[in-house]
N, CA, C and O of each residue as an XYZ file, in Angstrom:
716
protein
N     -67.239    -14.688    -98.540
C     -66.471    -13.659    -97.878
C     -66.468    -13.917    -96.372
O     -67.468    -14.184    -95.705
N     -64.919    -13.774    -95.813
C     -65.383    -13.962    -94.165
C     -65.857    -12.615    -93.838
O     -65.925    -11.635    -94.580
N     -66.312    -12.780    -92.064
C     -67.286    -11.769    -91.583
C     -68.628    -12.519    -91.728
O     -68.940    -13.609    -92.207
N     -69.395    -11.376    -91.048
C     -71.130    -11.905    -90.819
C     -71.629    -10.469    -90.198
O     -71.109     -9.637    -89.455
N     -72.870    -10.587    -90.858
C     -73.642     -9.651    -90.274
C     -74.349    -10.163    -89.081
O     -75.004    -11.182    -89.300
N     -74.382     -9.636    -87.685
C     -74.867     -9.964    -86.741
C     -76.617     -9.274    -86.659
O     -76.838     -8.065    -86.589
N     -77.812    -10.450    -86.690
C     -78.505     -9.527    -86.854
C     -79.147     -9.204    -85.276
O     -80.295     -8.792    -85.108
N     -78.187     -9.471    -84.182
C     -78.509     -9.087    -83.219
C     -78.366     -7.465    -82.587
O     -79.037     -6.987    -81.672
N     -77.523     -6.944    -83.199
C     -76.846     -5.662    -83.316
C     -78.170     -4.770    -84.100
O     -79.119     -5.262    -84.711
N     -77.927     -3.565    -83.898
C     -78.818     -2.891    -84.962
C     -77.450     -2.179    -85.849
O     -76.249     -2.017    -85.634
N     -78.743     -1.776    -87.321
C     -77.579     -0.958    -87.816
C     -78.410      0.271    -87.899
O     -79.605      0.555    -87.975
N     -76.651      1.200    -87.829
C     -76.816      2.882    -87.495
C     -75.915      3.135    -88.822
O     -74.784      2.953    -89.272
N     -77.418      3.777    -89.200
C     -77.032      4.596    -90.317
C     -75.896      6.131    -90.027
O     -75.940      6.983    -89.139
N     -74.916      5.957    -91.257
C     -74.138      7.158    -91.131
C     -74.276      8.355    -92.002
O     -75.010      8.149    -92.969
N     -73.919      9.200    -91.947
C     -73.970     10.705    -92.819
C     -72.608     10.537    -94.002
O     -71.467     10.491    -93.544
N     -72.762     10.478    -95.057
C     -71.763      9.946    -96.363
C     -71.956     11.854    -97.579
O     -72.842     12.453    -98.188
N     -70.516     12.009    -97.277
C     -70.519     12.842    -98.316
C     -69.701     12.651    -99.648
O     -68.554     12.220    -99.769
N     -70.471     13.029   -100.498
C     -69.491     12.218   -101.661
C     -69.007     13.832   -102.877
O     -69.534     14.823   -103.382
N     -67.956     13.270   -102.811
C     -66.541     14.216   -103.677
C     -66.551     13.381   -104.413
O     -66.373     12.187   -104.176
N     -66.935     14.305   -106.245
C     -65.826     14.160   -107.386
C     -65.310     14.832   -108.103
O     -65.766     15.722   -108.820
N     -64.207     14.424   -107.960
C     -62.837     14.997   -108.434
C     -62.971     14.701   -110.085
O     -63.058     13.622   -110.672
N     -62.952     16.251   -110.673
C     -62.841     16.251   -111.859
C     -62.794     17.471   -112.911
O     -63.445     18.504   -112.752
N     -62.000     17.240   -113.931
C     -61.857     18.669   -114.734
C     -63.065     19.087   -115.112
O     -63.547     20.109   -114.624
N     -63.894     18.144   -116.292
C     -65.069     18.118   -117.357
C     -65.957     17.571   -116.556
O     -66.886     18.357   -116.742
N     -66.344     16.817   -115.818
C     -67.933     16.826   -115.688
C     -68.665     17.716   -114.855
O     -68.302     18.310   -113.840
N     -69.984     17.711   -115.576
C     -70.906     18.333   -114.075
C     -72.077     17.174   -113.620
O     -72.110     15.960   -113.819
N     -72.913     17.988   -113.000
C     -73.757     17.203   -111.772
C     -74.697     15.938   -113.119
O     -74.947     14.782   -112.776
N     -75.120     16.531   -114.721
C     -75.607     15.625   -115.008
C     -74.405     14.459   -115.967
O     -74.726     13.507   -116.678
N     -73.359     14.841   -115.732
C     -72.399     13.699   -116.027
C     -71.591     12.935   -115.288
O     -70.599     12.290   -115.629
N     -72.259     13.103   -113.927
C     -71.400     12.316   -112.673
C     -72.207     10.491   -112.435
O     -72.879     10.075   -111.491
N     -71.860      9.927   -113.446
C     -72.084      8.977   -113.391
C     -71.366      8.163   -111.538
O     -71.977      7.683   -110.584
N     -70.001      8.359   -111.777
C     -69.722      7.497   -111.072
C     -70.162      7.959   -109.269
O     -70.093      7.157   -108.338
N     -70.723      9.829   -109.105
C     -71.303      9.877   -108.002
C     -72.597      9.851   -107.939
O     -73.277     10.243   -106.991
N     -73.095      9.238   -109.272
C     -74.556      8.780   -108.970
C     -74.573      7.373   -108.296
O     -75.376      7.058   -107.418
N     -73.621      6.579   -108.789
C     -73.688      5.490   -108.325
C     -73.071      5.034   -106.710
O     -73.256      4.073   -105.964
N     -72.171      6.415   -106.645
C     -72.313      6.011   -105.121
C     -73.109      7.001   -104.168
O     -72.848      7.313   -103.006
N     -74.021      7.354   -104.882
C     -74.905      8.474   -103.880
C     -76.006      6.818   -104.054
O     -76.482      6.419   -102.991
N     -76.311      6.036   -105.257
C     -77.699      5.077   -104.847
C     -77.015      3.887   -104.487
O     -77.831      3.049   -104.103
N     -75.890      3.490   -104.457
C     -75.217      2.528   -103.331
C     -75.636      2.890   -101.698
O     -76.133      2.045   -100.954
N     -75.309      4.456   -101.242
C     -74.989      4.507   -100.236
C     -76.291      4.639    -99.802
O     -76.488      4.197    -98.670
N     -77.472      5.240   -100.519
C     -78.968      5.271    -99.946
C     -79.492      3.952    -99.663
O     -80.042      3.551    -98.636
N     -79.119      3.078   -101.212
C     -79.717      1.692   -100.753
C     -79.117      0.861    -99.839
O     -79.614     -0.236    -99.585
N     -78.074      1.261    -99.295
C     -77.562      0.264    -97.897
C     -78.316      1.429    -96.617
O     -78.010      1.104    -95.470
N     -79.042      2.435    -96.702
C     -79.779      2.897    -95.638
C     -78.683      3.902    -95.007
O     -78.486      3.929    -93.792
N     -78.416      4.217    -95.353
C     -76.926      5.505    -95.331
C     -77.655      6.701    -95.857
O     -78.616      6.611    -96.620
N     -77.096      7.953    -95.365
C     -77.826      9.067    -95.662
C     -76.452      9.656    -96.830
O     -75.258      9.373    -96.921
N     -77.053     10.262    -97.323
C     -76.122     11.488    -98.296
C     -76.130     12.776    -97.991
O     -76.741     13.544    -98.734
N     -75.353     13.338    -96.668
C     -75.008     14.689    -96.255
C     -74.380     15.299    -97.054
O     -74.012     16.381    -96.597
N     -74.055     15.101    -98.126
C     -73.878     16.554    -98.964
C     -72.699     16.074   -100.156
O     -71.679     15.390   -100.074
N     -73.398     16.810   -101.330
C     -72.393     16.277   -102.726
C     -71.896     17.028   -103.123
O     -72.504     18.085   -102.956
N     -70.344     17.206   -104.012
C     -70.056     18.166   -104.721
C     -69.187     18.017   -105.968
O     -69.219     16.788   -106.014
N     -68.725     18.232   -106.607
C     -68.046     18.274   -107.884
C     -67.065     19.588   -107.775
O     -67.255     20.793   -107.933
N     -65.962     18.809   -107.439
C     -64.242     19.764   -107.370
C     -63.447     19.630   -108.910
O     -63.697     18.748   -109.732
N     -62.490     20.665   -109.073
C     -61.769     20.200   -110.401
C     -60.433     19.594   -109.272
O     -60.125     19.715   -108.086
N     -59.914     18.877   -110.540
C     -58.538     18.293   -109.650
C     -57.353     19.288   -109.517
O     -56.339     19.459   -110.194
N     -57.893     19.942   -108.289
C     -56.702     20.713   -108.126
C     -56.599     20.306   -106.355
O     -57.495     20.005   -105.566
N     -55.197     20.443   -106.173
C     -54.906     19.993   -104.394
C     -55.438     20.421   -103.479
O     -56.021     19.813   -102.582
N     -55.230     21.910   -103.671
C     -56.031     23.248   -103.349
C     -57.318     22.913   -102.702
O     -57.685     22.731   -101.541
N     -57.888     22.898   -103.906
C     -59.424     23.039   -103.679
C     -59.723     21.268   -102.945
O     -60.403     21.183   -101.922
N     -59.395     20.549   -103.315
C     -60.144     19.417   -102.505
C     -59.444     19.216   -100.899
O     -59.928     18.647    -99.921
N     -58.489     19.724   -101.013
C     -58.144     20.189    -99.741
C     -59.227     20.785    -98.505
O     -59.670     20.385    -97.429
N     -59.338     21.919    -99.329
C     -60.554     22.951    -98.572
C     -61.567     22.143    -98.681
O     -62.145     22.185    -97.595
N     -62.170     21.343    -99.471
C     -63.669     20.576    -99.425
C     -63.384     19.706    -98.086
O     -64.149     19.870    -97.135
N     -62.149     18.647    -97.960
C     -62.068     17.909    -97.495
C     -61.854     18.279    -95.840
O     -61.993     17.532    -94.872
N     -61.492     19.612    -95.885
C     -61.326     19.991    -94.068
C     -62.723     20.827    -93.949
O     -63.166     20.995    -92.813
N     -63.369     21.306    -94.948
C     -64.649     21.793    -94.422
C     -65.444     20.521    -94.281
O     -66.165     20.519    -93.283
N     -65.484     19.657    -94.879
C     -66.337     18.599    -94.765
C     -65.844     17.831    -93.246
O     -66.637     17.444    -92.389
N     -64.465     17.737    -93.174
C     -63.876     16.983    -91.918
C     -64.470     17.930    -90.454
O     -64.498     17.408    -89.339
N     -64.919     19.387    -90.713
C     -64.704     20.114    -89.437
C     -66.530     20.104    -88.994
O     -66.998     20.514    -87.933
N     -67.276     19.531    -90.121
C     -68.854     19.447    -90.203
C     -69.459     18.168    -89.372
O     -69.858     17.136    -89.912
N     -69.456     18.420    -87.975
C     -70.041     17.260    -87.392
C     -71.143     16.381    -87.576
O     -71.409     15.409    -86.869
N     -72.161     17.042    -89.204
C     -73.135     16.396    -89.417
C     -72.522     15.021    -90.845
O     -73.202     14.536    -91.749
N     -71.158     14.785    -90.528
C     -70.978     14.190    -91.668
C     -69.881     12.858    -91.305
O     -68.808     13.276    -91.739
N     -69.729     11.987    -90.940
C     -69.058     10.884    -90.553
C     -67.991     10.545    -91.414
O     -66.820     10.586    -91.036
N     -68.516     10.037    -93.145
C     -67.656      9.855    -93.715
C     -67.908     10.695    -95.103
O     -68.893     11.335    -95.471
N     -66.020     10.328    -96.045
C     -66.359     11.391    -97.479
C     -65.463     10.143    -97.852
O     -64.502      9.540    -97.373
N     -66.482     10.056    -99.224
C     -66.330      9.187   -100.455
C     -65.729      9.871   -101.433
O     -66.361     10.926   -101.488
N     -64.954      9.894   -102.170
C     -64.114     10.449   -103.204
C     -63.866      9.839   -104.495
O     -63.109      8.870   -104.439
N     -64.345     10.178   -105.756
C     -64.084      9.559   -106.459
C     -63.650     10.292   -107.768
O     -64.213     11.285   -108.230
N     -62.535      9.636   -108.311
C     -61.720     10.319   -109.618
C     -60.557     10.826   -108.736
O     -60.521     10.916   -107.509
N     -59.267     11.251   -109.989
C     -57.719     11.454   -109.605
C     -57.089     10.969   -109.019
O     -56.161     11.510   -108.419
N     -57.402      9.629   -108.979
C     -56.671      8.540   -108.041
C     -55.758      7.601   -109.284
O     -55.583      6.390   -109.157
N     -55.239      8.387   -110.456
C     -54.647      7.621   -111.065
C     -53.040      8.294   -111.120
O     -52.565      8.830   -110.119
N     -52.279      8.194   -112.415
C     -50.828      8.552   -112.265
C     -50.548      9.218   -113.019
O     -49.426      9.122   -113.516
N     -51.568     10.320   -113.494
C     -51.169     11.340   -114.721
C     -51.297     12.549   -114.024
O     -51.916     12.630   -112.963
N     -50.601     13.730   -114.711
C     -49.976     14.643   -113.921
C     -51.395     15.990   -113.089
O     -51.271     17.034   -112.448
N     -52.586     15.189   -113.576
C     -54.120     16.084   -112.890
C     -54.127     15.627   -112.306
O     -54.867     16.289   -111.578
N     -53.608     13.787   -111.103
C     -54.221     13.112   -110.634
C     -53.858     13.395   -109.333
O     -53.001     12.696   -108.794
N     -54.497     14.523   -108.609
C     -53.549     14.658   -107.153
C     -54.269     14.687   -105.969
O     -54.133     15.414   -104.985
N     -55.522     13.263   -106.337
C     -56.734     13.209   -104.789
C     -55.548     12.663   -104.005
O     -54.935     13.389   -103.222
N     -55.199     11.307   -104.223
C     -54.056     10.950   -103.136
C     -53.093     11.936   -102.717
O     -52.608     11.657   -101.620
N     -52.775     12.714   -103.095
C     -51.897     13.915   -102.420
C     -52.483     15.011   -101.616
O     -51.773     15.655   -100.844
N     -53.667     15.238   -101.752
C     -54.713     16.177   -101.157
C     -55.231     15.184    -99.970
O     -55.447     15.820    -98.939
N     -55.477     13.833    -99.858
C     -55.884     13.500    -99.573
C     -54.505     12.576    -98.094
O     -54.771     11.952    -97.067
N     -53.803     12.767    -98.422
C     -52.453     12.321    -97.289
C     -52.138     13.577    -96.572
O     -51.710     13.527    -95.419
N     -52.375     15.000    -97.350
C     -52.368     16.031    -96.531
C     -53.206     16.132    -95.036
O     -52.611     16.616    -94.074
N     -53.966     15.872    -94.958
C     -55.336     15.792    -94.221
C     -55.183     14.438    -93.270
O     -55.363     14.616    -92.065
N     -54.901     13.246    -93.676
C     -55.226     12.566    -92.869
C     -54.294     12.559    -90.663
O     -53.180     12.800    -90.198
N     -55.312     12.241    -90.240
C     -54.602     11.661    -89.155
C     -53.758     10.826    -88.782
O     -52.620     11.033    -88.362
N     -54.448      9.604    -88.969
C     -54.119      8.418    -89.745
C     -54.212      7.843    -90.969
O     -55.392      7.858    -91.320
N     -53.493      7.335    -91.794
C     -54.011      6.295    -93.019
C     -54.287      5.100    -92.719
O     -53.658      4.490    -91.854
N     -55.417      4.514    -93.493
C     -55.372      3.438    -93.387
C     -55.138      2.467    -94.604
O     -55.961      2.098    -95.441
N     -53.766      2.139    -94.483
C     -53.283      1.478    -95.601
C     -53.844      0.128    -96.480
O     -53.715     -0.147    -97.673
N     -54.483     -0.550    -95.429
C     -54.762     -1.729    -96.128
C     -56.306     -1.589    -97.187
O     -56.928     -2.383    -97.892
N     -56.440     -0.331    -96.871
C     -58.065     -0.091    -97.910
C     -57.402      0.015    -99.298
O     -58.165     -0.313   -100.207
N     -56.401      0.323    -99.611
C     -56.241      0.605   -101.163
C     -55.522     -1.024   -101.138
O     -55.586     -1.697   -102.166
N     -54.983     -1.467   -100.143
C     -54.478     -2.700   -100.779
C     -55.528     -3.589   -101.077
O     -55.421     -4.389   -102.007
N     -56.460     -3.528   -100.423
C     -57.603     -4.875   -100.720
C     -58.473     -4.052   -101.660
O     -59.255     -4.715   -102.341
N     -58.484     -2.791   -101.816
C     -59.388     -2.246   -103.220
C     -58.185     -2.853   -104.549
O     -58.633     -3.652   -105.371
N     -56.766     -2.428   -104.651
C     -56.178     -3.072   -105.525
C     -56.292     -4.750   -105.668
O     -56.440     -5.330   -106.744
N     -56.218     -5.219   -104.724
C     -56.258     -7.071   -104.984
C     -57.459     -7.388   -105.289
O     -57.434     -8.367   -106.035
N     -58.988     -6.873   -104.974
C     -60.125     -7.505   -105.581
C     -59.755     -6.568   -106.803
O     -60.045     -7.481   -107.576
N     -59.431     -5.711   -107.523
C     -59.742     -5.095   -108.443
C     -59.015     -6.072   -109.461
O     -59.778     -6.239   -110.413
N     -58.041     -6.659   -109.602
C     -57.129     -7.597   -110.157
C     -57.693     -8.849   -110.380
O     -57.063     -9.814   -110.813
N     -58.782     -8.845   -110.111
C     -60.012    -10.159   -110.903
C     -60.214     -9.817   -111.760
O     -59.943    -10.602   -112.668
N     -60.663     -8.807   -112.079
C     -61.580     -7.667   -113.561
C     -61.195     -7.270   -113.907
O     -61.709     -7.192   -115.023
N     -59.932     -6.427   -113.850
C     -58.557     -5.727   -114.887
C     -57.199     -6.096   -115.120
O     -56.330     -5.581   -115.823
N     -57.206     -7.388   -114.163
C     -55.787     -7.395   -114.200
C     -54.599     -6.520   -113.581
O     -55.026     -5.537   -112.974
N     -53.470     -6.625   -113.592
C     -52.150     -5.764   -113.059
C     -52.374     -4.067   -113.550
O     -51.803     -3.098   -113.049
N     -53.504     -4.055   -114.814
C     -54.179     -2.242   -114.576
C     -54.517     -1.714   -112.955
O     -54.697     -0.560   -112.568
N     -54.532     -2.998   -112.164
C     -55.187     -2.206   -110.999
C     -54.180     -1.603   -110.224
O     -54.375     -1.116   -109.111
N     -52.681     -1.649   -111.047
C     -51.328     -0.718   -110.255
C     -51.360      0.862   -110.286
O     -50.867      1.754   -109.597
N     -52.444      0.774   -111.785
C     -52.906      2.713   -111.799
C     -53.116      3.260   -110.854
O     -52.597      4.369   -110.736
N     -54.088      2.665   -109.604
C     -54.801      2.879   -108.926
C     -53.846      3.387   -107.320
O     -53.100      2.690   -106.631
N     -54.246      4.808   -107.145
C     -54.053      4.934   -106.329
C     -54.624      5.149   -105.213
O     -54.264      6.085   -104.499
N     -55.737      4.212   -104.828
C     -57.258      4.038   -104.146
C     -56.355      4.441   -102.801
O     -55.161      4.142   -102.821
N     -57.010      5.242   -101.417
C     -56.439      5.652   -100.174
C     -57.695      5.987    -99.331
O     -58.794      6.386    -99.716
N     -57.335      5.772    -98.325
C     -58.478      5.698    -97.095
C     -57.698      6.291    -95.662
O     -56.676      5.759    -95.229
N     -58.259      7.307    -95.102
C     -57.150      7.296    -94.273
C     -58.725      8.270    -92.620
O     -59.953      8.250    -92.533
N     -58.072      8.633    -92.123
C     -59.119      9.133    -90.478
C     -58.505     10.587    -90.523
O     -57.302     10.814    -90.655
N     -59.550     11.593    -90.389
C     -59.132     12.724    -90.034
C     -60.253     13.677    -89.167
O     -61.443     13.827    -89.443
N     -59.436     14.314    -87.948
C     -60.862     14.674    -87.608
C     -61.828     13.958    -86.567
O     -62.690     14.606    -85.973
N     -61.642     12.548    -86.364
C     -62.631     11.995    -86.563
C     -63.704     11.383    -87.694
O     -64.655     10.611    -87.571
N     -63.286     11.882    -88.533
C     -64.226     11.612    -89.992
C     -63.386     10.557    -90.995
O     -62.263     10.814    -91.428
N     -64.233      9.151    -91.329
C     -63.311      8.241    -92.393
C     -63.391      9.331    -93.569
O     -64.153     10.295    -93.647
N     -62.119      8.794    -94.710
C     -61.810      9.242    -96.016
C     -61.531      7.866    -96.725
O     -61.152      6.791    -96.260
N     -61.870      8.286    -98.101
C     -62.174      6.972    -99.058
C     -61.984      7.529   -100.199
O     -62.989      7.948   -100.773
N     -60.598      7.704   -100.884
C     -60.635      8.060   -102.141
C     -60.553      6.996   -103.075
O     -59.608      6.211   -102.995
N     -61.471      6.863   -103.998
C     -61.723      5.602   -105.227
C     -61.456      6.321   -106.668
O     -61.648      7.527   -106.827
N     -61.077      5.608   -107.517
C     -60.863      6.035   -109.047
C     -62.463      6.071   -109.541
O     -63.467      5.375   -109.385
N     -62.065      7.390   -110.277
C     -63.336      7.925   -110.980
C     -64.330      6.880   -111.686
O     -65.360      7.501   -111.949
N     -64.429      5.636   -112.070
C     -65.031      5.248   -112.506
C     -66.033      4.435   -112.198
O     -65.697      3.421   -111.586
N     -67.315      4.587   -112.467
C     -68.486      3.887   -111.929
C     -68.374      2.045   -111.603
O     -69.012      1.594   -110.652
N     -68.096      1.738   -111.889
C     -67.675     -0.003   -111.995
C     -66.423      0.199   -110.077
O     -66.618     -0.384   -109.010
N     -65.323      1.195   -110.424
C     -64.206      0.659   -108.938
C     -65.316      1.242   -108.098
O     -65.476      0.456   -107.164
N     -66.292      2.414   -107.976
C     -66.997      2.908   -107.060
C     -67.781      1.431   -106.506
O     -67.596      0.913   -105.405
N     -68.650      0.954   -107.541
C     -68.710     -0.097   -107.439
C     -68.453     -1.017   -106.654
O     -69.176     -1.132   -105.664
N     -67.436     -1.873   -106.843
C     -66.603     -2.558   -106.193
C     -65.925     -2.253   -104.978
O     -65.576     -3.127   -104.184
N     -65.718     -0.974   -104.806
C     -65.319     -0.985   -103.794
C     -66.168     -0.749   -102.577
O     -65.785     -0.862   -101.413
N     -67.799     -0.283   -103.136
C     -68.590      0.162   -102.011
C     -69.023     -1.703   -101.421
O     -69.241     -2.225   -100.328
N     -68.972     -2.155   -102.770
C     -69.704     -4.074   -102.129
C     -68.618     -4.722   -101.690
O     -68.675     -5.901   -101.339
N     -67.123     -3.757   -101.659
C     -66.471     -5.542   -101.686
C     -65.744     -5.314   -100.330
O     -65.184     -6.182    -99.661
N     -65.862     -3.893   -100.027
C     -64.925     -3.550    -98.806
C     -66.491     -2.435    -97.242
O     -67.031     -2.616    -96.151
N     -66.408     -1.448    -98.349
C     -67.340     -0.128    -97.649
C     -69.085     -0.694    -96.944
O     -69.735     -0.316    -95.969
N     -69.277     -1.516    -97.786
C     -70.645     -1.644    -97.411
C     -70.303     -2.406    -96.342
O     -71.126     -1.965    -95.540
N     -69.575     -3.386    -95.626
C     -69.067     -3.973    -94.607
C     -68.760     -3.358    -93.622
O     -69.428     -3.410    -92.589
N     -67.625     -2.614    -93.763
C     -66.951     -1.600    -92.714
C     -67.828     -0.233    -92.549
O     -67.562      0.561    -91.647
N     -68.797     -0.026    -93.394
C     -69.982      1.183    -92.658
C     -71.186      0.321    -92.566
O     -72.274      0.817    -92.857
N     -71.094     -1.092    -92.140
C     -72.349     -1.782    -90.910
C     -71.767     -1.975    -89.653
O     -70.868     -2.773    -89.389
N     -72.517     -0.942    -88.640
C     -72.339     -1.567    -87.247
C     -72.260     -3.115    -87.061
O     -71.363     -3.555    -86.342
N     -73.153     -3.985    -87.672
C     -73.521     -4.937    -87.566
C     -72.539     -6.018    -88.281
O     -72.738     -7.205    -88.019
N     -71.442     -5.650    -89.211
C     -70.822     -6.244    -89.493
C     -70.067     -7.034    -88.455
O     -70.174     -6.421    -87.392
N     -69.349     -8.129    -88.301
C     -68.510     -8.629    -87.614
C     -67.578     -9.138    -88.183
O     -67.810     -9.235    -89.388
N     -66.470     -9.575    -87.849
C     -66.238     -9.300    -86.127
C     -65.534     -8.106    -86.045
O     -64.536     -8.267    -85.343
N     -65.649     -6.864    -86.515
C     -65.540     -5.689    -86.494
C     -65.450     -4.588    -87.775
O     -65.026     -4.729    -88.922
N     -66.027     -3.444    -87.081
C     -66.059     -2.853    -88.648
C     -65.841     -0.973    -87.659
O     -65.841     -0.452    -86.544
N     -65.746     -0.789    -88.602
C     -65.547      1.210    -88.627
C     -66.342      1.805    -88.000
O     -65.937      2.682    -87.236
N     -67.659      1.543    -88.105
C     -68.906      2.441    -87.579
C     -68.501      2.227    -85.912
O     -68.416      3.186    -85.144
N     -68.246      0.675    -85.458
C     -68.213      0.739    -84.133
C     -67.162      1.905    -83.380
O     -67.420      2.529    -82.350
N     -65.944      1.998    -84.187
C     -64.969      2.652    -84.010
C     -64.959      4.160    -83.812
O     -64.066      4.856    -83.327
N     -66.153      4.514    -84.295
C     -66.365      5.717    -84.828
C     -65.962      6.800    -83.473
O     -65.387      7.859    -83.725
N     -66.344      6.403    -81.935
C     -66.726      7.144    -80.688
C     -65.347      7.046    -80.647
O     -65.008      8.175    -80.296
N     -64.495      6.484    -80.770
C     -63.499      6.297    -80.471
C     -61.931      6.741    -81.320
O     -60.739      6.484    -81.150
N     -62.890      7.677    -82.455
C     -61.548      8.196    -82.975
C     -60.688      9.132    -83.050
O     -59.779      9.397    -83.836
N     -61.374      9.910    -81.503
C     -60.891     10.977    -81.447
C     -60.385     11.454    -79.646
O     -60.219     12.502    -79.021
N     -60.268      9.622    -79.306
C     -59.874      9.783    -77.905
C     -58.500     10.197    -77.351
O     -58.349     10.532    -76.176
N     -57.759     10.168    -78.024
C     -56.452     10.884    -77.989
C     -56.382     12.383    -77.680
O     -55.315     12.948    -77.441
N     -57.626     13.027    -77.698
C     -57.876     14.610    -77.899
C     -58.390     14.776    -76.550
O     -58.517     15.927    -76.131
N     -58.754     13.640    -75.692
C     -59.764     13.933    -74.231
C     -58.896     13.942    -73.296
O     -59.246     14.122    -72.130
């Protein structure tokens, strides 16, 4: 993979809240936010706060601007309703809110995903976008894209230390338009 971790830099841990979006599960069937609550601990990342929404626009709406207006929380991980059936409306809740998008996160979550599933990875309506000041990261519900997308993209772009640039550095700076 290009990039490098500089180990001259330190790394600064961030505050990660993780959303899942879902009708049927609860806290002991959240596989796929178990796996990114012990992704995000074992890269030395804190877990400011978890919850379990049903997929409604509404409501992850409200999670997503109370969580955006909570200065103890940098970024929100999202996972589930990122597909194309008629419950699936994180990407729509989730374009409401943003400042910016940042488009190329669902494109490079779709192109590595297309090693391991194939052209299934068009379901996917993976989205990342800045609001607030605070990154957004919505991933499909399933433990395996959480997965993949925390090693193949996230764990990079939330190390300071990544190079030759990543998100965390960005962070002071995403809300200079407001000064």
């Amino acid at each position: 993979m290009p990039g490098r971790i500089d180990q001259n830099r330190p790394f600064l841990p961030v505050n990660i809240a993780i959303l899942t979006v879902s009708d049927t599960r609860d806290a002991s069937q959240d596989r796929s936010g178990d796996t990114l609550a012990d992704l995000v601990t074992s890269a030395g990342h804190r877990v400011a706060a978890r919850k379990i929404v049903r997929d409604e626009q509404e409501i992850i709406v409200a999670q997503l601007r109370a969580w955006i207006a909570d200065p103890e929380i940098d970024v929100v991980i999202s996972t589930g309703g990122t597909g194309v059936t008629g419950r699936d409306v994180t990407p729509e809740a989730f374009h409401s809110v943003y400042d910016k998008e940042i488009a190329g996160f669902g494109e490079l979550f779709r192109w590595q995903s297309y090693d391991k599933i194939g052209t299934s990875t068009i379901q996917s309506r993976a989205t990342a976008g800045v609001a607030g000041g605070t990154y957004l990261f919505a991933l499909p519900g399933s433990p395996s894209a959480c997965r993949d997308a925390w090693e193949g993209i996230l764990i990079h772009q939330l190390d300071n230390r990544f190079r030759p640039c990543n998100f965390v550095e960005l962070m002071p700076r995403l809300q200079e338009h407001l000064k």
